[in-house]
C-alpha positions as CSV (number, residue, x, y, z in Angstrom):
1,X,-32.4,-35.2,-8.2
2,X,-31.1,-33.3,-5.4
3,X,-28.0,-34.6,-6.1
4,X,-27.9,-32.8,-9.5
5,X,-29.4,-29.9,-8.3
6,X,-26.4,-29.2,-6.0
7,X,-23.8,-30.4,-8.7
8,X,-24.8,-27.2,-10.4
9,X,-25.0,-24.9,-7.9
10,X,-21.3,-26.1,-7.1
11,X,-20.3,-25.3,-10.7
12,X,-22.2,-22.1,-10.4
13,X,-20.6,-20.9,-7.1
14,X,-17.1,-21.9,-9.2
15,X,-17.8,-20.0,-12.5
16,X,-18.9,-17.1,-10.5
17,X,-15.7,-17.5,-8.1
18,X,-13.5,-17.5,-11.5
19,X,-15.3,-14.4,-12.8
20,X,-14.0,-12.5,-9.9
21,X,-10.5,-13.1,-10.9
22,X,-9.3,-10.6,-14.5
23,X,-6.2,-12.3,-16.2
24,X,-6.5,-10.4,-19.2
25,X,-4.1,-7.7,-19.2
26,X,-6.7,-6.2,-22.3
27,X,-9.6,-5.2,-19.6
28,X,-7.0,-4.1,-17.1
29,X,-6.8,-0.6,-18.5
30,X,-10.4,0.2,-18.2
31,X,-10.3,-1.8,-14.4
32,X,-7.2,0.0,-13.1
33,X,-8.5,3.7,-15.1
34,X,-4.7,3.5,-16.3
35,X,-4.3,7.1,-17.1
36,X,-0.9,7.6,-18.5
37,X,2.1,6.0,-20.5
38,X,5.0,6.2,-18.7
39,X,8.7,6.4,-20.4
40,X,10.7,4.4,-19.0
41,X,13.8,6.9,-19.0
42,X,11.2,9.5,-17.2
43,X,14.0,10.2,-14.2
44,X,16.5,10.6,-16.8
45,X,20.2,10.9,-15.2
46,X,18.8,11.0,-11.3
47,X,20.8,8.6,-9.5
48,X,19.1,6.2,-6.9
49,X,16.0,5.3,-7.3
50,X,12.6,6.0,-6.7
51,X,10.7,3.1,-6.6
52,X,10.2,0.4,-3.9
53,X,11.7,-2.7,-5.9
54,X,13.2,-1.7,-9.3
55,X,11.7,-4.9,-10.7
56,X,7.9,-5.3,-11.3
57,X,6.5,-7.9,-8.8
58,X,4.1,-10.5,-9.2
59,X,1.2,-8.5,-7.4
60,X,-2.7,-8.8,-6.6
61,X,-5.3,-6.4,-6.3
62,X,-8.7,-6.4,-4.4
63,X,-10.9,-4.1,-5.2
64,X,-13.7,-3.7,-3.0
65,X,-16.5,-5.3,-5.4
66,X,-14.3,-8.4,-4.4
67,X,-12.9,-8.3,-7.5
68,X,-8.8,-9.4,-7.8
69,X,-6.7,-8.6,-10.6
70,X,-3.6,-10.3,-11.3
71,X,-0.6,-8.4,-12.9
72,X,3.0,-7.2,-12.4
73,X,3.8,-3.6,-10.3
74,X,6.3,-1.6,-9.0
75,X,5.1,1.5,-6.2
76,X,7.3,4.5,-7.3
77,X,7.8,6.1,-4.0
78,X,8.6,9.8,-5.2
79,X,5.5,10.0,-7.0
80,X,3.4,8.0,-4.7
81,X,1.9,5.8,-7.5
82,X,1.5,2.5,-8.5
83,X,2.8,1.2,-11.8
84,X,1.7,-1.6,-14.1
85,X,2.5,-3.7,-17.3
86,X,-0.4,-3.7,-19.9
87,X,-0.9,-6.3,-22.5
88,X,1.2,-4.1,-25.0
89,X,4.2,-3.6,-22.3
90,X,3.6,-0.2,-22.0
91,X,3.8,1.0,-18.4
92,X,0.9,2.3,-17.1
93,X,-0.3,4.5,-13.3
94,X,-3.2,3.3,-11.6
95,X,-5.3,5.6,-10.8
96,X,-5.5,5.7,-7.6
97,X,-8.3,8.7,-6.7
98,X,-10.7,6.1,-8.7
99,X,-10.4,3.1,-8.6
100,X,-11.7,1.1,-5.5
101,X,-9.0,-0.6,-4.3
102,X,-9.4,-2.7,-1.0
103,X,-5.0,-3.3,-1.0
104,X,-2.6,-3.9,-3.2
105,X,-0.5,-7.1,-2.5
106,X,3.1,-5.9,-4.3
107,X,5.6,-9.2,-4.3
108,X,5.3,-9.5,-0.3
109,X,4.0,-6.3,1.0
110,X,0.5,-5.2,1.9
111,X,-0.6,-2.0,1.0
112,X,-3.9,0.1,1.0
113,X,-5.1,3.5,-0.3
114,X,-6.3,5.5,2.4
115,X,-6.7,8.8,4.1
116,X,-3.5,9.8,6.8
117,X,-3.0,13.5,8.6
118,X,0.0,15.2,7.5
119,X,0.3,18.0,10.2
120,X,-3.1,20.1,9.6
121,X,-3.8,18.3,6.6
122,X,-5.6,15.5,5.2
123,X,-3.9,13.9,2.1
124,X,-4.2,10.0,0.8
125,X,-1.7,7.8,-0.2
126,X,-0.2,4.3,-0.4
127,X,0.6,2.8,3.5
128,X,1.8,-0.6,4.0
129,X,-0.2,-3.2,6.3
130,X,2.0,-4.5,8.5
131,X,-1.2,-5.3,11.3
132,X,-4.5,-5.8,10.0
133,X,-7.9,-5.8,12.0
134,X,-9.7,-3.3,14.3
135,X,-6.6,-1.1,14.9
136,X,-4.1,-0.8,11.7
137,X,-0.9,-0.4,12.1
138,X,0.6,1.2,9.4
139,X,3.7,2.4,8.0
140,X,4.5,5.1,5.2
141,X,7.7,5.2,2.9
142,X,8.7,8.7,1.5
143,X,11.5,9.9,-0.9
144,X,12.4,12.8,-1.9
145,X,14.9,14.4,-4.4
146,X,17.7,16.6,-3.7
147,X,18.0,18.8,-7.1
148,X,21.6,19.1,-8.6
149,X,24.5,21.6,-7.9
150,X,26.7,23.1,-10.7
151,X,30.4,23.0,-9.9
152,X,31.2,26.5,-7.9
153,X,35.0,26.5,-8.8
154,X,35.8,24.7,-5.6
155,X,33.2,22.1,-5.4
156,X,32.8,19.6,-8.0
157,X,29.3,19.7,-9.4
158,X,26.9,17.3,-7.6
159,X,24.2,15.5,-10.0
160,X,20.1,15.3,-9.0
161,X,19.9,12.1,-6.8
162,X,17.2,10.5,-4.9
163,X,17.2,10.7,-1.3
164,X,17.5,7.1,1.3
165,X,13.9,5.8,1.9
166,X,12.2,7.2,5.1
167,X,9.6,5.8,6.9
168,X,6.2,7.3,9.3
169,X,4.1,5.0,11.3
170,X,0.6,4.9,11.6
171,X,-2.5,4.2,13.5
172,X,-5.9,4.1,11.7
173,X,-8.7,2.7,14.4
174,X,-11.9,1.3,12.7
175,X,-11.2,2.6,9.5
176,X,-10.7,6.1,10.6
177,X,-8.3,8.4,9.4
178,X,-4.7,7.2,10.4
179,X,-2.6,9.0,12.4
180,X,1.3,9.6,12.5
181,X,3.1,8.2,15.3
182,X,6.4,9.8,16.0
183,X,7.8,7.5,19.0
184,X,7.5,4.0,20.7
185,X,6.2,5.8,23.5
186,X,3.3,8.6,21.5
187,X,2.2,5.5,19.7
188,X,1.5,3.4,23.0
189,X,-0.3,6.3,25.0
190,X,-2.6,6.8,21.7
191,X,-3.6,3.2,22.0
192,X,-4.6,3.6,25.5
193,X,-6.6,6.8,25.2
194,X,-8.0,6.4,22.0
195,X,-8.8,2.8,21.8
196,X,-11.8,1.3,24.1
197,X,-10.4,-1.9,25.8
198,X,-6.6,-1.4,24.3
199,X,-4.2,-2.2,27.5
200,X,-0.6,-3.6,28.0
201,X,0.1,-7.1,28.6
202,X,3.9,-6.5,28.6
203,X,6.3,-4.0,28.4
204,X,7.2,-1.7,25.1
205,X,10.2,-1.7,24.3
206,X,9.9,-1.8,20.4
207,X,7.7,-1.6,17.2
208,X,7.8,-4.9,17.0
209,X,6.3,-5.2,20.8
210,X,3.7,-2.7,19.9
211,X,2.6,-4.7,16.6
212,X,2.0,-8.0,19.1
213,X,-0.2,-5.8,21.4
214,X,-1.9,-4.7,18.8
215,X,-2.4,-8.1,17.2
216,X,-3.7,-9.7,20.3
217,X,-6.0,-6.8,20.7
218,X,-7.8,-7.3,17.6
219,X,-7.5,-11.0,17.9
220,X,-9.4,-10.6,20.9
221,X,-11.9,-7.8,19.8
222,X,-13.2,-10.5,16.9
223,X,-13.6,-13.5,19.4
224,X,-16.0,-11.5,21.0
């Protein structure tokens, strides 16, 4: 008897564990609040291009009722927005001021939705994860687009293009607001005064030196 009784609730905790995944591109829409078609040709002649991979990736989303969808995106940098493939191959924007979205796993990369200063202001956008835990370490692309130049009899005309991919780094601590770190150095001496516990074990000499810090931080912070 017990036996059976725990068969089911095995099967139960696996139909429920299924439930949480939506493969059906037809309920995606009303998941994702996809709020626009977009045309394909929509940058026209620009040259370069705006979006992180040109290609739609094999991606994952968690939303935060611990929900994941499965489906093909692309991040279009210039617009900030994250693109998808319904069940009719139209191309779709997520909409990303409503849906609860916990991160967005595009191909490799790790993103989340989330609020980051911009001098004075506060705006939200798409940052990539590249250290998760207590103290997120974040980093930001941008693009932007340099409008074209008719010919002015000595210059040959120049056509609209799409600027190189820049990047910002970012702290958020405990979920907070993150903030833009403009050098190896400002990022380091942030740590130390606004995180409780955060100290050096070695010297920084890089990003990369400042992303182990920070993981052995928050490695540490959970064993305790």
């Amino acid at each position: 008897m017990r036996l059976i009784f725990f068969t089911i609730l095995f099967v139960t905790a696996l139909n429920c564990q299924s439930q949480n995944v939506i493969n059906n591109l037809g309920d995606l829409k009303s998941f994702m609040n996809g709020k626009q078609v977009v045309d394909g040709d929509v940058y026209g002649k620009v040259e370069g291009s705006p979006y992180f991979t040109d290609d739609f990736q094999n991606s994952e989303v968690i939303l935060q009722n611990n929900r994941f969808l499965k489906v093909k995106m692309r991040y279009d940098l210039y617009k900030d927005e994250v693109q998808y493939i319904s069940d009719k191959d139209e191309i779709l924007i997520v909409n990303l001021n409503k849906v609860k979205i916990e991160s967005i796993l595009i191909g490799e990369n790790k993103f989340v939705y989330k609020a980051y200063a911009e001098g004075k202001k506060i705006k939200s956008g798409l940052l990539e994860i590249l250290v998760d835990g207590h103290v997120q370490f974040l980093k930001r692309y941008e693009i932007s687009l340099k409008e074209a130049k008719p010919s002015n009899g000595y210059q040959p005309s120049e056509p609209s293009r799409f600027s190189s991919i820049k990047t910002k780094w970012y702290c958020s601590v405990n979920g907070k607001v993150a903030v833009v770190l403009k050098n190896k150095k400002e990022a380091n001496k942030y740590l130390l005064t606004n995180v409780k516990g955060y100290k050096n074990k070695q010297k920084v000499k890089s990003w990369e030196d400042l992303m182990a810090e920070i993981e052995s931080f928050n490695s540490e912070k959970e064993l305790k």
